[in-house]
C-alpha positions as CSV (number, residue, x, y, z in Angstrom):
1,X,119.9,113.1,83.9
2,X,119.7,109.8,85.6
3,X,116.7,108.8,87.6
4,X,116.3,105.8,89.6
5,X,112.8,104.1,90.2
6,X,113.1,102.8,93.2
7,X,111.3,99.8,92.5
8,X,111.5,95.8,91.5
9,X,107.4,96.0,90.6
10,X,107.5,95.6,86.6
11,X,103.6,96.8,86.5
12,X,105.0,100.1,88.4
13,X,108.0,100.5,86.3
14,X,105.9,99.8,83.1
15,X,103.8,102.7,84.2
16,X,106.4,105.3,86.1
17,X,107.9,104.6,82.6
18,X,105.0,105.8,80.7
19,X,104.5,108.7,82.9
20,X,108.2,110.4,83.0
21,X,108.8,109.6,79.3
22,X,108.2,113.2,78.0
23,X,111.3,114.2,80.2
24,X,115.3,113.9,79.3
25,X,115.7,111.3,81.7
26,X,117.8,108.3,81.4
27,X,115.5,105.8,83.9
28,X,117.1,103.0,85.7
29,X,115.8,100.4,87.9
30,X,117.4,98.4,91.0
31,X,117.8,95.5,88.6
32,X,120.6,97.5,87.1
33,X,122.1,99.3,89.2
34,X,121.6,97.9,92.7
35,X,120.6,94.4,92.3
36,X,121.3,93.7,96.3
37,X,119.0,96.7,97.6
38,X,117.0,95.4,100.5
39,X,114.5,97.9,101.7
40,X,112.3,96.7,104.7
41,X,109.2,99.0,104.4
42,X,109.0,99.3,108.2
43,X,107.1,103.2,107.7
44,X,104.1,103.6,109.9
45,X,102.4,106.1,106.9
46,X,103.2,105.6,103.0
47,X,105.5,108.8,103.5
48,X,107.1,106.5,105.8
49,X,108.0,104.1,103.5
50,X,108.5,106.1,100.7
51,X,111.3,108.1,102.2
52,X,112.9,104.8,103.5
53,X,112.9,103.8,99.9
54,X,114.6,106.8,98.5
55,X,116.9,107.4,101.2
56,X,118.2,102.9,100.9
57,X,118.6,103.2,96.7
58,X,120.6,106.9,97.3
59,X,123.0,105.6,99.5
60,X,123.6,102.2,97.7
61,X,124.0,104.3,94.0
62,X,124.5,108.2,94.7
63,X,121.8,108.7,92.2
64,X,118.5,110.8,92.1
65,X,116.1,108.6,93.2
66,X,112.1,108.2,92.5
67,X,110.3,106.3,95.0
68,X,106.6,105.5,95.8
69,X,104.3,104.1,98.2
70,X,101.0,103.0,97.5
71,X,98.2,101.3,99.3
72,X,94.6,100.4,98.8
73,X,91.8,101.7,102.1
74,X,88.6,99.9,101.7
75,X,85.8,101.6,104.1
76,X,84.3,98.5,104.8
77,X,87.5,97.2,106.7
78,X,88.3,100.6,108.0
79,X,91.0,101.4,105.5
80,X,92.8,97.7,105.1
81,X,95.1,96.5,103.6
82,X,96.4,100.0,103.5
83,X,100.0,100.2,104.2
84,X,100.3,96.3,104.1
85,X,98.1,96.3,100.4
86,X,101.3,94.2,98.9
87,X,101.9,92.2,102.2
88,X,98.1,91.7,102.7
89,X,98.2,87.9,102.7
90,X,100.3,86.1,105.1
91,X,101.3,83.1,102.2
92,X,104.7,82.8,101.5
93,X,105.5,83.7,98.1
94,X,101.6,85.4,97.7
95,X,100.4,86.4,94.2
96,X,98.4,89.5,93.1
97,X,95.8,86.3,92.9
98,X,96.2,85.2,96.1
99,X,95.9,89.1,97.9
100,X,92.5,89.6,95.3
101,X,90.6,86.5,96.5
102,X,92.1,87.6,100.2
103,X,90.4,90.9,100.0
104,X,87.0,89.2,98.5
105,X,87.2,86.7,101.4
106,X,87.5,89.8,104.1
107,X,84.6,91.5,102.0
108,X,81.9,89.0,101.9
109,X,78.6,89.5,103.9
110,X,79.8,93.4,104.3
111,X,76.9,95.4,102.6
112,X,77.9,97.2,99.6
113,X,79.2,99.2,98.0
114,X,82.7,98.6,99.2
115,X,83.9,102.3,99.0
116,X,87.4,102.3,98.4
117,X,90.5,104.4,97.2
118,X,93.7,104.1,96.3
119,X,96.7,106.7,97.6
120,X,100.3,107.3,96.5
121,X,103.0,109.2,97.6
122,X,105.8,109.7,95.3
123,X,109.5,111.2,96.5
124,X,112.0,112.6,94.5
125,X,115.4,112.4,96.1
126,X,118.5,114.6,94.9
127,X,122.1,114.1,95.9
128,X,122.1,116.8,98.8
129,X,118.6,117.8,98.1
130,X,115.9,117.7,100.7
131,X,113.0,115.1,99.4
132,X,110.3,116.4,97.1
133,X,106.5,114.6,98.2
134,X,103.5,114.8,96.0
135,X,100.6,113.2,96.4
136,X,97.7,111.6,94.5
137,X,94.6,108.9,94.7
138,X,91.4,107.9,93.1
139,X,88.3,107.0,94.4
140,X,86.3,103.8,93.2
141,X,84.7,100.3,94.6
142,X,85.8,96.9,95.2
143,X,83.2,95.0,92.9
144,X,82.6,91.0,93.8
145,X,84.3,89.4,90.2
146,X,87.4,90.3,88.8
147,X,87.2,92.3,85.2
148,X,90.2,93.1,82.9
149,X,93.3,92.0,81.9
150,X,95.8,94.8,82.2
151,X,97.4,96.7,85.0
152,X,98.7,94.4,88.6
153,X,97.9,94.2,92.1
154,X,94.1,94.6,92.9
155,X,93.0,97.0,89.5
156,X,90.8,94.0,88.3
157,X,88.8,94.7,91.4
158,X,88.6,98.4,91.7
159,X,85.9,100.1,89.7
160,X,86.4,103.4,88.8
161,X,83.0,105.3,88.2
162,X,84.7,108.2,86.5
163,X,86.0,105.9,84.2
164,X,82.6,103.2,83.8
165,X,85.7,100.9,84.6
166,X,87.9,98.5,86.5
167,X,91.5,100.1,86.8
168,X,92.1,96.6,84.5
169,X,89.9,97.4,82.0
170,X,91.5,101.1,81.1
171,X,95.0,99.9,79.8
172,X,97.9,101.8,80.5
173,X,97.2,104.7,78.9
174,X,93.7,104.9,80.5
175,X,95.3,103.9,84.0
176,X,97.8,107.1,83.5
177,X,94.9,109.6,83.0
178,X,92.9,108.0,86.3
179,X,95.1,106.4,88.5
180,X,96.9,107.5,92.1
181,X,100.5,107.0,90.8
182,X,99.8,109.1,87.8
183,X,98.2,112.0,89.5
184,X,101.4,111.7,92.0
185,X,103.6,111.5,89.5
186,X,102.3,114.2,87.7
187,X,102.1,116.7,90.3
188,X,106.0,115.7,90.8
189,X,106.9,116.4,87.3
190,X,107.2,120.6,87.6
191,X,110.6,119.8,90.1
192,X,111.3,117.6,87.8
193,X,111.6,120.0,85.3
194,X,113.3,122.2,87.3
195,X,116.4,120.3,88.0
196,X,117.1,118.4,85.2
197,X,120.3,119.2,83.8
């Protein structure tokens, strides 16, 4: 069976990647199949967008679709970035770099620990299917210096203390027995399962 990821994030593919490849699926991304996908996440919740996602790369292909939202809610700025975790800095052309040292510059002079978690919601979208929604997320801390290497986004700032870790510092196979998108991902693989073909 075909599955789209509904994503143009190579960290997120690299991992959805990881964590579906025990299934007979033939993954595809919008690179291949639906290079001119636009999809304005305009959601007011990560269902929201999610759902918009799915919905955009269904119609453009008429393939079963996986899509994901995913934001990061630090207490300390009561929940932000949130929904805007990948628009977070108002630069044009913004890196991960750019939205880390954003998020430290918010954080300073807030006592810590800077309580934090990240959430995911995944959908699975059928051709005449009602959406499947699972859910996952991981709490940690936003710690002041950036540790690690692997992963994208803000992991080299999110400590895990499950793991003694920054989400950077675990790798991907660490990342895919701690992180949101795993747990999401995971609780979506049973309908997976159930409607491959």
């Amino acid at each position: 069976m075909q599955l789209l990821l509904a994503t143009t994030n190579k960290g997120k593919i690299r991992e959805l990647s990881s964590l579906l490849a025990g299934l007979p699926l033939q993954l595809l991304t919008p690179q291949e199949v639906s290079p001119d996908t636009r999809v304005e996440e305009t959601g007011r919740t990560y269902l929201e967008n999610a759902l918009l996602k799915a919905f955009a790369y269904q119609a453009a292909t008429g393939l079963a679709v996986l899509a994901d939202d995913t934001g990061l809610e630090v207490d300390a700025l009561d929940g932000a970035p949130g929904l805007h975790s990948a628009r977070f800095s108002p630069l044009p052309g913004a890196t991960d770099a750019d939205r880390r040292a954003l998020l430290l510059a918010h954080l300073a002079g807030k006592p810590r620990p800077w309580l934090a978690r990240f959430q995911c919601v995944v959908v699975v979208l059928l051709p005449g299917a009602e959406p499947q929604v699972s859910y996952g997320s991981v709490e940690g801390e936003i710690i002041g210096e950036e540790r690690g290497e692997q992963g994208f986004g803000y992991d080299r700032l999110f400590w895990i203390p499950a793991a003694g870790k920054t989400m950077a510092e675990l790798g991907l196979e660490g990342k895919n027995r701690f992180s949101h998108r795993a747990a999401a991902v995971k609780n979506a693989i049973p309908y997976l399962r159930s409607v491959i073909k």
